[in-house]
N, C-alpha and C positions, 0 to 999 in steps of 0.2 A: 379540375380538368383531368384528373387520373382516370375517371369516369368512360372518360371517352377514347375510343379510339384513336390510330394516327389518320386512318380513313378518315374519321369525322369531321376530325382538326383539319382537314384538307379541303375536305370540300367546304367545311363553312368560311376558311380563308379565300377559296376560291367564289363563293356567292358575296363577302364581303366588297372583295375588290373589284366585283361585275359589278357590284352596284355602285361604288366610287365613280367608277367610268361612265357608267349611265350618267347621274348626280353629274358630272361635269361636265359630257358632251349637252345636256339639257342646260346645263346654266352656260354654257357657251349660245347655243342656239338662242335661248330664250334670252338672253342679253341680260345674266343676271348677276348677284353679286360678287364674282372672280371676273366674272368681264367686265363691271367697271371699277376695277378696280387695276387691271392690268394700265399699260401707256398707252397711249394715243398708236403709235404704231404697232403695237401688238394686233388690238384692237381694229385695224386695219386689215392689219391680215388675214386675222380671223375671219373677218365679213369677208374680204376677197376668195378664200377656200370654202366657207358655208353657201356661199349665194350661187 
């Protein structure tokens, strides 16, 4: 990674973790495997702020 920039190293942490957030706002929506896997009242909640 000497290769590269600290610019680089920035923006590809920054494209990593926009995609993390994507990846869980979609498995939130999509009812996927971190939402069932949260409790019953999480999962509640979550539905009552999505819907």
């Amino acid at each position: 990674m000497k290769f590269m920039t600290l610019k680089y190293r920035k923006t590809i942490m920054f494209l990593i973790i926009l995609l993390f957030l994507i990846a869980g706002l979609l498995d939130l929506a999509f009812e996927g495997l971190v939402y069932q896997l949260l409790p019953t009242s999480i999962q509640s909640y979550v539905n009552r702020i999505l819907s």
